[in-house]
C-alpha positions as CSV (number, residue, x, y, z in Angstrom):
1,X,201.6,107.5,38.0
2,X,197.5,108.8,38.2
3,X,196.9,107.1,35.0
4,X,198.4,103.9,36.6
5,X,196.5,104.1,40.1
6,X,193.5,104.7,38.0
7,X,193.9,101.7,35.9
8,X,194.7,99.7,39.2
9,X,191.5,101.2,40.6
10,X,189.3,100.1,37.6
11,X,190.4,96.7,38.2
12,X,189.6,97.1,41.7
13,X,186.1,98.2,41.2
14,X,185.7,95.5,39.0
15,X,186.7,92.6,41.4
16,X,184.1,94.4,44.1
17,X,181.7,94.2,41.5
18,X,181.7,90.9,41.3
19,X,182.0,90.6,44.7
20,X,178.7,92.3,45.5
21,X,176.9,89.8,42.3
22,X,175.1,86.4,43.4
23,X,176.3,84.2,40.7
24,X,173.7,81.3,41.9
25,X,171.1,83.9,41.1
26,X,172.3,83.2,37.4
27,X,171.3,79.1,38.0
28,X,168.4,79.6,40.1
29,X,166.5,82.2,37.5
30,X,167.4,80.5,34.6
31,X,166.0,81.3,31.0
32,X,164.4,84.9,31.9
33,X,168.1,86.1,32.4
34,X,169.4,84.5,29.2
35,X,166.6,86.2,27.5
36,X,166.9,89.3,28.9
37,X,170.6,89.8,28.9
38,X,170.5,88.0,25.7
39,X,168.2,90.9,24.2
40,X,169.4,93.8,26.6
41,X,173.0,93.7,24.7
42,X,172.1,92.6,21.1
43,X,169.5,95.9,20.6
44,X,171.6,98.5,21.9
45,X,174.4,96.8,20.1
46,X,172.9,97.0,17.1
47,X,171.7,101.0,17.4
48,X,175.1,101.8,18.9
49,X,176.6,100.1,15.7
50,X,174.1,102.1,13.3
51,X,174.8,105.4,15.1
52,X,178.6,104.8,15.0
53,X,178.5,104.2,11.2
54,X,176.0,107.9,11.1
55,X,179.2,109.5,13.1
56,X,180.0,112.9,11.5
57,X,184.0,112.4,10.6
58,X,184.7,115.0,12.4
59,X,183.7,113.3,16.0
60,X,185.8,110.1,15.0
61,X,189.8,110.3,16.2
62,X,191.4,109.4,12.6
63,X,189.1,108.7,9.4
64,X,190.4,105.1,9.0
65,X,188.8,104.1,12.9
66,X,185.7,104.5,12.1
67,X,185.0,100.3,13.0
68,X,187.0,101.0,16.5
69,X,184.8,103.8,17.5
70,X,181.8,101.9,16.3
71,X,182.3,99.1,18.4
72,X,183.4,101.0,21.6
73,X,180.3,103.6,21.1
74,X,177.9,100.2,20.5
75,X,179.4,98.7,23.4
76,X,179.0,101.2,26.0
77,X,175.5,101.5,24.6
78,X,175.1,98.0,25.7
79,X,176.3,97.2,28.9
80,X,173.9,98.4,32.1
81,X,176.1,98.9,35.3
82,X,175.9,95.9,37.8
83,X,176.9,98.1,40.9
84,X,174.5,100.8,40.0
85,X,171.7,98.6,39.4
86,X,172.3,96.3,42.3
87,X,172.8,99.2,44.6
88,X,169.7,100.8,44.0
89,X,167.6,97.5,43.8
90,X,168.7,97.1,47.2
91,X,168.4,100.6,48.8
92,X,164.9,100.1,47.6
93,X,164.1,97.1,49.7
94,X,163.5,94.9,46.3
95,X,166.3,92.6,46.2
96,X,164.3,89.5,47.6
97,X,161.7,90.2,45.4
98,X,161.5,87.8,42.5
99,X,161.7,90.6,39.7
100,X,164.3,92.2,42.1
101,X,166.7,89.3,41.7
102,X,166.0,88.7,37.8
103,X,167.2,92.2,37.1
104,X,170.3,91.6,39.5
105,X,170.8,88.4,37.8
106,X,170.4,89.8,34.0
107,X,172.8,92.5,34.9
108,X,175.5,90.4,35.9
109,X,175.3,88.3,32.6
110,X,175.3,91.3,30.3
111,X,178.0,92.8,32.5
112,X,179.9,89.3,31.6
113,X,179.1,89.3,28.1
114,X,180.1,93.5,27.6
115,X,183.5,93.1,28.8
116,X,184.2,89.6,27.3
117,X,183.1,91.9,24.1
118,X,185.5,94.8,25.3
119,X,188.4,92.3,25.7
120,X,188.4,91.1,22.5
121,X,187.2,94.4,20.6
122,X,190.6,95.8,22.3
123,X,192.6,92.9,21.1
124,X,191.3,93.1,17.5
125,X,190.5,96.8,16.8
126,X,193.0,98.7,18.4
127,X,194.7,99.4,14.8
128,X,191.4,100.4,13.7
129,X,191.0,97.2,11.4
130,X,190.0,93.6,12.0
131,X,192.8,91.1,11.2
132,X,191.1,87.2,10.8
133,X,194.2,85.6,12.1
134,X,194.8,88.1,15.1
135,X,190.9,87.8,15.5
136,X,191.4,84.0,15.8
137,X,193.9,83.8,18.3
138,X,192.8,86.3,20.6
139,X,189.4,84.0,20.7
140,X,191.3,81.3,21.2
141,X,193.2,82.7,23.6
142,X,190.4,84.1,25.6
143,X,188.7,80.9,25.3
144,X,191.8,78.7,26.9
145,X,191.9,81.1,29.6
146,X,188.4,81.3,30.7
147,X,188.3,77.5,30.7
148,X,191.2,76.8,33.0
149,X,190.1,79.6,35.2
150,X,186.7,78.3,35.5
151,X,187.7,74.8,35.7
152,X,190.9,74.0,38.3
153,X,191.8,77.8,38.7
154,X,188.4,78.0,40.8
155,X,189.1,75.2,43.2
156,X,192.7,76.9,43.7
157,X,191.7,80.2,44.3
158,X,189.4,78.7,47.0
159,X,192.1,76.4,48.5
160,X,194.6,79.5,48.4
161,X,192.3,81.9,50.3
162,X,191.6,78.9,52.9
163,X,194.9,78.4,53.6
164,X,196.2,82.0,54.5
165,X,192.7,82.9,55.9
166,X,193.3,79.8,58.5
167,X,197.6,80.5,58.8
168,X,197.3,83.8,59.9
169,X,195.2,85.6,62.8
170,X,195.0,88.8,61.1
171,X,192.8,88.8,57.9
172,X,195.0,91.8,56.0
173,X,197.1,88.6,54.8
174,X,193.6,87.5,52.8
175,X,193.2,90.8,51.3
176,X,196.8,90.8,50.2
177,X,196.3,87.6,48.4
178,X,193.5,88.8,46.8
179,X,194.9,91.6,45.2
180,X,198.0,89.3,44.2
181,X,195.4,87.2,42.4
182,X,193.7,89.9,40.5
183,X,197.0,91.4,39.6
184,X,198.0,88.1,38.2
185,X,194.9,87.2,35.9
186,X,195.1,90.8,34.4
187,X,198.7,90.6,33.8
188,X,198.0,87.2,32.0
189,X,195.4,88.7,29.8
190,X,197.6,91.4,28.9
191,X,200.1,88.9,28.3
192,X,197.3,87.4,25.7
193,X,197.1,90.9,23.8
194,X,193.5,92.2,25.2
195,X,192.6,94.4,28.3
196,X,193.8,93.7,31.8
197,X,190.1,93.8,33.0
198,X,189.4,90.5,31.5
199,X,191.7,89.0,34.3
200,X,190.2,91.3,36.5
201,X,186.4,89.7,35.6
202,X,187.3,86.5,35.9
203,X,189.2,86.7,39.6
204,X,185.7,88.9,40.6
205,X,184.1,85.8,39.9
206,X,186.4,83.1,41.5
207,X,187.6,85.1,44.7
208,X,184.0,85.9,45.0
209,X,182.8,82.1,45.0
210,X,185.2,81.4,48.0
211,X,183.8,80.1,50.8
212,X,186.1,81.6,53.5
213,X,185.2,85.5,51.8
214,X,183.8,87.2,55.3
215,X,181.8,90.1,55.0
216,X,184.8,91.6,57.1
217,X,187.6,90.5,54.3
218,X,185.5,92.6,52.0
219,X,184.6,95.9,53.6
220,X,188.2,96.0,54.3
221,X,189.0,95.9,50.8
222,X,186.1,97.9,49.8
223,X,187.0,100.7,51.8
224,X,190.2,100.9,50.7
225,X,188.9,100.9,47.2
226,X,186.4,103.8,48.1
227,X,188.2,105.9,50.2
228,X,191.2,106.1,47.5
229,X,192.1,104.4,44.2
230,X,188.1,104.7,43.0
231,X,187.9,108.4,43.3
232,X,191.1,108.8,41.3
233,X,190.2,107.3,38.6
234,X,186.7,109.5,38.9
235,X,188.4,112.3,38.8
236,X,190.8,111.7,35.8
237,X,187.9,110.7,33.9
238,X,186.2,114.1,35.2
239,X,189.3,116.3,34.1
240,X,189.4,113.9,30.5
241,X,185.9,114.9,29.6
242,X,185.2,118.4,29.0
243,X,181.1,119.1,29.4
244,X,181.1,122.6,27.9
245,X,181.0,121.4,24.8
246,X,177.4,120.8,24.8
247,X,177.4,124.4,25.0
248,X,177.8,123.8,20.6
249,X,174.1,123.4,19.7
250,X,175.5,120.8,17.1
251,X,177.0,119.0,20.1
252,X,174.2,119.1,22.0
253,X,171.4,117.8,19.6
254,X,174.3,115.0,18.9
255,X,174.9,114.3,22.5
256,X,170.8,114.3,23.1
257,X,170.7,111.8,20.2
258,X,173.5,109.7,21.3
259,X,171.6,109.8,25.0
260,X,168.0,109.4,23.3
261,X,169.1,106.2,21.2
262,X,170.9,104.5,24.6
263,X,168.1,104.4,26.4
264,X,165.5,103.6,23.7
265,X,167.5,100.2,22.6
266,X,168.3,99.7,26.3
267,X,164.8,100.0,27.3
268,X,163.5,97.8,24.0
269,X,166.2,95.2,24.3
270,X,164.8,94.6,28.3
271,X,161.6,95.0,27.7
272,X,161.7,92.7,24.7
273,X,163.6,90.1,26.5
274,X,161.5,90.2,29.5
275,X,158.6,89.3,27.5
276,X,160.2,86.9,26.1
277,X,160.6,85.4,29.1
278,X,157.0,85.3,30.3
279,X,156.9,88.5,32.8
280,X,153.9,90.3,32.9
281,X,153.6,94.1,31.3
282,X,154.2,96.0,34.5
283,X,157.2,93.7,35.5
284,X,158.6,94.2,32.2
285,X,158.2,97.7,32.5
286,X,160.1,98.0,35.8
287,X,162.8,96.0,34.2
288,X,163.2,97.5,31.5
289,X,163.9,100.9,33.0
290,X,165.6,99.4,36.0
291,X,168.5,97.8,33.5
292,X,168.7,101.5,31.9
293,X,171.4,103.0,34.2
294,X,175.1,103.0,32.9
295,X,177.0,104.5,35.9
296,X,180.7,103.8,36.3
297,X,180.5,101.1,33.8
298,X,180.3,103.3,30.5
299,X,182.8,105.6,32.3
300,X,185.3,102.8,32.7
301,X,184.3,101.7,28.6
302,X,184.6,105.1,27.8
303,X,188.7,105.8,29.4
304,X,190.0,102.6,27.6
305,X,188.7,103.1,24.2
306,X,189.7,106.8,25.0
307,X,193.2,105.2,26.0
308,X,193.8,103.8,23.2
309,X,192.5,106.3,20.5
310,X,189.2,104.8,19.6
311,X,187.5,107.4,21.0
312,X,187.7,111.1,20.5
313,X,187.7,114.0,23.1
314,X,184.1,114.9,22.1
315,X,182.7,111.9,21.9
316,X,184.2,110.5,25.1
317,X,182.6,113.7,26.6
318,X,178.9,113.0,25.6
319,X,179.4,109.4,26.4
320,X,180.1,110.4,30.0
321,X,176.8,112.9,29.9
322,X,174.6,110.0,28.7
323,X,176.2,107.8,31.7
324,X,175.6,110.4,34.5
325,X,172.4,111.5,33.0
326,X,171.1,107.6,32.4
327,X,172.5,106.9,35.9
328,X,170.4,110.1,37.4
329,X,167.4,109.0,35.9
330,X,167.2,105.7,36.1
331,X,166.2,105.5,40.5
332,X,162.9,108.2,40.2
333,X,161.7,106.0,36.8
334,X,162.5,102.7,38.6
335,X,160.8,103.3,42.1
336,X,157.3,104.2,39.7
337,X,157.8,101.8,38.2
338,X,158.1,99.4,40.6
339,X,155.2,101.0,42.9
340,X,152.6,99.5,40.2
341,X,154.4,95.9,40.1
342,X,152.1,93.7,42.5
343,X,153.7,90.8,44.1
344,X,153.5,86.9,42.7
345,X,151.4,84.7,44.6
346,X,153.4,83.3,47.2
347,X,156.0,86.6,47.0
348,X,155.1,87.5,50.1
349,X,155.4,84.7,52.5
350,X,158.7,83.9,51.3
351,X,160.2,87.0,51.9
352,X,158.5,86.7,55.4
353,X,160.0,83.4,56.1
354,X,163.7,84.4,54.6
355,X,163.4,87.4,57.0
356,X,162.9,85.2,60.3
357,X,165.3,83.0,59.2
358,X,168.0,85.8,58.5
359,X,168.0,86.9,62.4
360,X,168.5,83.3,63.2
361,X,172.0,82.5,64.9
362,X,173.1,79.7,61.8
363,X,172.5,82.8,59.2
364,X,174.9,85.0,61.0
365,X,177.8,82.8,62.4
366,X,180.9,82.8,60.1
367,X,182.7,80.7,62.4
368,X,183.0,78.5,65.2
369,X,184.7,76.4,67.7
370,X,184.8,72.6,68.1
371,X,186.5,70.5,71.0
372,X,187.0,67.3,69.6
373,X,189.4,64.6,70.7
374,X,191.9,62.6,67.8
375,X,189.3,59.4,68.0
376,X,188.4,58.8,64.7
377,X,184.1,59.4,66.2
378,X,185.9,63.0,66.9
379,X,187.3,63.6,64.0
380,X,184.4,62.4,62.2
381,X,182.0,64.5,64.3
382,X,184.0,67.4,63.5
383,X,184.3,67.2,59.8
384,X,180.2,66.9,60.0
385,X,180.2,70.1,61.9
386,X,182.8,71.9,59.1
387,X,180.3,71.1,56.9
């Protein structure tokens, strides 16, 4: 019963996630973000791949899932954690900033990309081997999914949420239908053989799009989230790992390795894509180490490859040190970092105008009432004001 209210609360965290992520950040940035997510997964990827084939056997579950553990250990090497990153970008006062929304917006699309990866790892490597065929259908699969989703699924998740929003005084009826449309997705990508968080991403991005999603609709569900079914699946995950085996000096020099190489080909794979994409030294700097914190993200990677036996005890431990530890350091780094980043010319008087605009009475109204007449000038007037 824990192990199920933990899974429902991974889910959970997912969707607010996704929630909390601009996705027109994503359109307005552009090419830096490609680079730099682009970069940001493939480098750590890589090192997590080279350090999983280095693995002593005795670290690895069974000898024959070696390629299982590789690809969970590269993975959670790879993936920075959106909520961590966006949540410390903005306690900071830097999410307005230019470089402030470019690392929000290349965390979101390596965030996309690591658990499309996770999906389909969990589909193909759960026996410890690749099989072509299953490869090719999960793919398939995936692909067929994420294309009706994206397509008429978004324009019925919006109508959906319209409808019981405007049917119903109270707005629990919303939050109810929101968790019906999470649980569906994920229960349909089970249905297609890989993880239930797939569904769980992709109903993060359409309920999130919604234009009828009050900030009200989601601090009720995000303190639901936070007062209850996140910290149980903290704490599982806490009682799962067991940190005194760093007490081993083998263990520890392998856990300080396995920590050392995650942020190195974190750091190298921003940095790299972030010159790539024309930003100077200094902003390249701050994003690099900004992008460096793992947080809940490697923790939830961590419990399903755990789940599943592609992980061992051990090395699930150290990959839960290396996320608290990368997670620790990443706001002290980031805020000296971000102390020797100058603003771009013209920085500053946007960010002065958004911030008159923001205490205007048109940025803060959710909604409003019109008293029109059925004359088709009325109606017309009406729609006009809707929009």
């Amino acid at each position: 019963m824990l192990d199920a209210i933990a899974e429902f609360g991974v889910l959970l965290l997912l969707l607010l996630t996704g929630m909390d992520a601009d996705a027109k950040l994503i359109r307005t940035i552009g090419r830096p973000a490609l680079t730099i997510s682009a970069t940001g997964v493939l480098i750590p990827f890589a090192c997590g791949v080279s350090l999983g084939f280095m693995l002593p056997p005795e670290f690895l579950p069974e000898p024959n899932r070696r390629m299982a553990t590789t690809l969970f250990l590269a993975v959670a090497l790879s993936i920075s954690s959106i909520k961590i990153v966006a949540m410390v970008v903005r306690d900071m006062k830097f999410a307005r900033r230019d470089l402030g929304q470019l690392i929000i917006a290349s965390a979101i699309l390596e965030d996309s990309i690591g658990w499309i990866l996770i999906a389909i790892i969990f589909g193909v490597a759960s026996e410890g081997v690749a099989d072509i065929g299953r490869l090719a259908w999960t793919i398939a699969g995936v692909g067929l999914f994420l294309a009706a989703s994206l397509t008429f699924g978004r324009r019925f998740v919006s109508i959906a949420i319209r409808l019981v929003h405007d049917s119903f005084a109270s707005e629990f009826p919303v939050v109810t239908l929101i968790l019906v449309i999470m649980c569906g997705l994920a229960l349909i990508t089970e249905a297609l053989g890989v993880q239930t968080i797939l569904g769980a991403f992709v109903a993060r991005g359409l309920i999130g799009e919604s234009p009828i999603l009050t900030k009200h609709i989601s601090d009720q569900l995000r303190g639901r989230v936070a007062s209850f079914f996140a910290p149980v699946f903290f704490a599982l995950a806490g009682l799962n790992s067991d940190l005194t085996i760093l007490g081993s000096p083998r263990i520890a020099l392998l856990a300080a390795g396995l920590i050392l190489v995650a942020s190195v080909g974190k750091f190298a794979g921003a940095f790299i894509g972030g010159a790539i994409g024309r930003l100077s030294r200094a902003e390249a700097l701050a994003l690099a180490i900004g992008m460096n914190a793992r947080g809940s993200t490697e923790v939830i990677v961590a419990s399903i490859g755990l789940s599943i036996g592609a992980l061992s005890w051990d090395l699930y431990s150290m990959i839960v040190a290396m996320a608290v530890l990368t997670t620790c350091a990443m706001p002290p780094t980031f805020r000296w970092a971000l102390a020797r980043t100058p603003m771009r010319p013209g920085e500053r008087e946007r960010l002065e105008r958004e911030a008159f605009e923001a205490k205007g009475f048109v940025a803060n109204m959710e909604r409003f009432l019109i008293a029109a007449s059925d004359h088709p000038n009325g109606q017309f007037a009406s729609r006009l004001a809707g929009l």
